[in-house]
N, C-alpha and C positions, 0 to 999 in steps of 0.2 A: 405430482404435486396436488396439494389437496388447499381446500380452500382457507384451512388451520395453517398450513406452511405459510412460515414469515415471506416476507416476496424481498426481490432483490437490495434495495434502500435498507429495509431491515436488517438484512444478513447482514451488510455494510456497516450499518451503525452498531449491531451487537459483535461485531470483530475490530472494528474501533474504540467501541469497551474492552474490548478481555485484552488489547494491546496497550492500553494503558494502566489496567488493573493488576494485568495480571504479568506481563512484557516491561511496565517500571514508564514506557515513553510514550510520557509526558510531555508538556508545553517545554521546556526545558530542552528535552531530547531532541526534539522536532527543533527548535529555534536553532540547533547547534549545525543541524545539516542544512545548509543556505547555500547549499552551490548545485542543488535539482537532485540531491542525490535520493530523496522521498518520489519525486515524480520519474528517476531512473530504475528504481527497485519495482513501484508500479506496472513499469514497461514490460521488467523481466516476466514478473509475473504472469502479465498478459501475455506474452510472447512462451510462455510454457503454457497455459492455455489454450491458447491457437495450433501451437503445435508446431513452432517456428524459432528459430535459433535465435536465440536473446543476440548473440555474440555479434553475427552478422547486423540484427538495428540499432545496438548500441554498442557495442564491442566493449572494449575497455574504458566506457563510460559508466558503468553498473559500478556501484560503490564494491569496493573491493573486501572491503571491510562488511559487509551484511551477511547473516546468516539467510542464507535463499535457499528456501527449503521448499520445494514445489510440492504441492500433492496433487488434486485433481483441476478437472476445468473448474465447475462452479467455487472452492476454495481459492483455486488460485485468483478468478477473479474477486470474489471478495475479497481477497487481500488486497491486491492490486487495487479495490474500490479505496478500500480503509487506508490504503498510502495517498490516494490522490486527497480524500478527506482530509488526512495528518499535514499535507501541503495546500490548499486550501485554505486551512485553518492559520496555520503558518504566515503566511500571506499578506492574510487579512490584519493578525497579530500587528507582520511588521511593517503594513501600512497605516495603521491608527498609529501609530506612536509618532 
């Protein structure tokens, strides 16, 4: 890593762009999953990261329906960052109303 490399916050926030730019989900997308299944996908990711069996810390809590597509540690936790952001966000949304 070089001192030009975006650092971790970054990677986050610019894979929280291309998931909405370029992924479609949106405020909309996100409001629709309200039963943890953004902070369940998160996990998985982390947990392919780590290097440790999604299945075993969340088993057939991991939306069933997501495309979970691992690739490496630092992608996967990015992702993992940008779902916790996408819930977060979410959150905040459906406590101001």
């Amino acid at each position: 890593m070089t001192n030009a490399d975006p650092s971790g916050a970054k990677l986050i926030s610019l894979e929280r762009t291309r998931q909405q730019k370029q992924e479609g989900y949106h405020i909309s997308h996100d409001a629709a999953h309200d039963s943890g299944e953004l902070g369940r996908a998160a996990i998985g990711y982390i947990a392919s990261a780590l290097k440790i069996d999604r299945h075993e810390h969340i088993g057939s809590q991991f939306p069933a329906d997501w495309d979970f597509k691992p690739k490496d540690t630092i992608r996967d936790l990015v992702r993992a960052g940008a779902l916790i952001a996408a819930e977060i966000d979410r959150l905040r949304r459906k406590n101001t109303r």
